[in-house]
C-alpha positions in Angstrom: 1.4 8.7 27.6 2.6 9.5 31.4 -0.7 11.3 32.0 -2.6 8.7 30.9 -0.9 6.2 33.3 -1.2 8.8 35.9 -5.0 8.5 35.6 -5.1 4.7 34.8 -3.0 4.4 38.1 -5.0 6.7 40.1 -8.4 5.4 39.2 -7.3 1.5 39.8 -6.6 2.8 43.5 -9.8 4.4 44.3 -11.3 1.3 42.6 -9.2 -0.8 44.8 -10.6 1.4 48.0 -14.2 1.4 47.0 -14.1 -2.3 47.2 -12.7 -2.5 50.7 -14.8 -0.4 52.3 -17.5 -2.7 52.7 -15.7 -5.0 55.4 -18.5 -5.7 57.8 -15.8 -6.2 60.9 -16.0 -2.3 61.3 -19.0 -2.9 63.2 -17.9 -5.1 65.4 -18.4 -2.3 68.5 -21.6 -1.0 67.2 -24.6 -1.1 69.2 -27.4 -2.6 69.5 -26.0 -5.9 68.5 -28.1 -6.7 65.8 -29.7 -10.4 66.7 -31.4 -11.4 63.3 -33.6 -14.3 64.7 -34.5 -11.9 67.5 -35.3 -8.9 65.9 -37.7 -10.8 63.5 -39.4 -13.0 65.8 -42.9 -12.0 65.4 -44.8 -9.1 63.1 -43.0 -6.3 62.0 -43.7 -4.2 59.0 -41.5 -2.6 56.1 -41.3 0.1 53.7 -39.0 1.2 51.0 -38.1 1.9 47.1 -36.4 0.6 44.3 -33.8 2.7 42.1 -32.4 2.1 39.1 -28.6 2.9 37.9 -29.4 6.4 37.7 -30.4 7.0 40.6 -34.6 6.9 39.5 -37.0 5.9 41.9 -38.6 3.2 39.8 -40.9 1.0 42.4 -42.4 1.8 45.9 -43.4 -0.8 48.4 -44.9 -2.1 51.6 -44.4 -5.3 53.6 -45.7 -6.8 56.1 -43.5 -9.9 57.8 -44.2 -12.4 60.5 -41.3 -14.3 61.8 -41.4 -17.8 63.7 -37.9 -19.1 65.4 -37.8 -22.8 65.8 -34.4 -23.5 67.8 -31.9 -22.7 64.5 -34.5 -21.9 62.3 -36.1 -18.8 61.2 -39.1 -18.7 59.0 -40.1 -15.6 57.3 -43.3 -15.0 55.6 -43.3 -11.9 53.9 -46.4 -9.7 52.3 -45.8 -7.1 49.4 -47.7 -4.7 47.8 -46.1 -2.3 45.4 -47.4 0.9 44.2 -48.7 -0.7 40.9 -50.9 -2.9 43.1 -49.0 -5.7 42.6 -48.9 -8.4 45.6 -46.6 -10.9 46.1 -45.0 -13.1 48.8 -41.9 -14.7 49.8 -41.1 -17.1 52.3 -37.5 -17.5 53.7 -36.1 -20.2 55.9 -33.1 -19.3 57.1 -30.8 -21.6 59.3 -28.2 -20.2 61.8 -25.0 -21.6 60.9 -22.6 -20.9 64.3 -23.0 -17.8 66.1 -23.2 -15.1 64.1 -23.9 -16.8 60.4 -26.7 -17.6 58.6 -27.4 -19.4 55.1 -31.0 -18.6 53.8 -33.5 -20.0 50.7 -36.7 -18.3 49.3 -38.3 -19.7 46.3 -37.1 -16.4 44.0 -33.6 -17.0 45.6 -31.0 -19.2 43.2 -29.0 -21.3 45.4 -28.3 -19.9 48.9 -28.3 -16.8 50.6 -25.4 -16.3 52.8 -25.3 -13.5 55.7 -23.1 -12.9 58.7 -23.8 -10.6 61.5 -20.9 -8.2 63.4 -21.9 -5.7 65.7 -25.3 -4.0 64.5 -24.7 -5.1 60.9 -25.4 -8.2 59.1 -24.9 -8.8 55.1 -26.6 -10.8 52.9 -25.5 -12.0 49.8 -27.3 -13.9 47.2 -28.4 -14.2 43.2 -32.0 -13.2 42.5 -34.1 -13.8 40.0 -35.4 -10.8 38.8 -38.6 -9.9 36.2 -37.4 -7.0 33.8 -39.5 -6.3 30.5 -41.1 -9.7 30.6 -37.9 -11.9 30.8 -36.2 -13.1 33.6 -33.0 -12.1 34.8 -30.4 -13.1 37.9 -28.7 -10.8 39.5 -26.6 -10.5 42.5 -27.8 -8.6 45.8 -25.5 -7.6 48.8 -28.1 -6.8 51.4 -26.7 -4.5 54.4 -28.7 -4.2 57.4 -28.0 -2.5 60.4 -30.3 -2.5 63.8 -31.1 1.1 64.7 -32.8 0.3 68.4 -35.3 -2.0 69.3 -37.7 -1.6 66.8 -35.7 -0.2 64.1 -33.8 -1.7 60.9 -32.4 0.0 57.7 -31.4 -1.6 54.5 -29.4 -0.6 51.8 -29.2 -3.5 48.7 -26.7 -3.0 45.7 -27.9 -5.4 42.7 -25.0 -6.1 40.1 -25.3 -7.8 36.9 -21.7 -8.9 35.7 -20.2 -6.7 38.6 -21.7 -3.9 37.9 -24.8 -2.0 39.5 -27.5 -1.4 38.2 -30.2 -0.6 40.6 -30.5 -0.1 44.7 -33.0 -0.6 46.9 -33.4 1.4 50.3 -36.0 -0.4 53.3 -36.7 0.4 56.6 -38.1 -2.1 59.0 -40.3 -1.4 62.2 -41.6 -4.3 64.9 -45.1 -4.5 65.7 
């Protein structure tokens, strides 16, 4: 009985410090700063893959993005293609909300998408809906970017469903 509150007790706090790792003040000193409406002003392309829960690559991807700033507005336009062939777009208009905060829509988006910059990082976070087997399917992506240099972005997404994850996706951005 101990041992099994040993084990109950010790897995609750690695738990409890897996979820506060992902405080996005730890960037506040990072460098370049990373300047969302900035960095995608203009055409820049992207690359990257989709993973399920076990760790399977499942899709590959391109996209090609053109970005127009309009005082606080940004205004994505965003090209797929996937491996498959498939081709799709999505347009986001996103809003800067204060100095470092944004709040985002996109048609495939339910509700808002909220990010905040710090540092070199910015977060996203924001339900998706999501094609799987035929049916749709929301689930919830938290989007970290961080700005490499001038021209360079990575992006790491967790999607959850109920909490938990089931898939990842991995991007890389480059300006034109």
């Amino acid at each position: 009985m101990i041992k099994s509150l040993k084990i109950l007790l010790f897995m609750s706090v690695v738990l409890f410090a897996a979820g506060c790792s992902n405080d996005i003040s730890q960037y506040q000193n990072s460098e370049p700063k990373f300047n969302l409406f900035e960095y995608f002003e203009g055409d820049s392309a992207a690359w990257g893959m989709i993973q399920d829960y076990t760790g399977k690559q499942t899709r590959r991807f391109e996209v090609a993005i053109t970005g127009k700033v309009d005082g606080d507005t940004l205004t994505l336009v965003e090209d797929f293609v996937f491996d498959d062939g498939e081709k799709t777009q999505r347009v986001w208009t996103i809003i800067r909300n204060g100095s470092n905060e944004y709040i985002g829509s996109a048609d495939d988006i339910i509700g808002k998408a909220y990010g905040k910059e710090v540092g070199n990082a910015l977060q996203w976070k924001y339900d998706f809906e999501l094609v799987y087997e035929g049916s749709p399917i929301v689930v919830a992506f938290d989007d970290w970017l961080y700005r490499q240099d001038t021209d360079h972005v990575f992006n790491l997404t967790k999607i959850k469903k109920f909490g938990v994850e089931v898939g990842e996706i991995t991007l890389f951005f480059q300006k034109r």
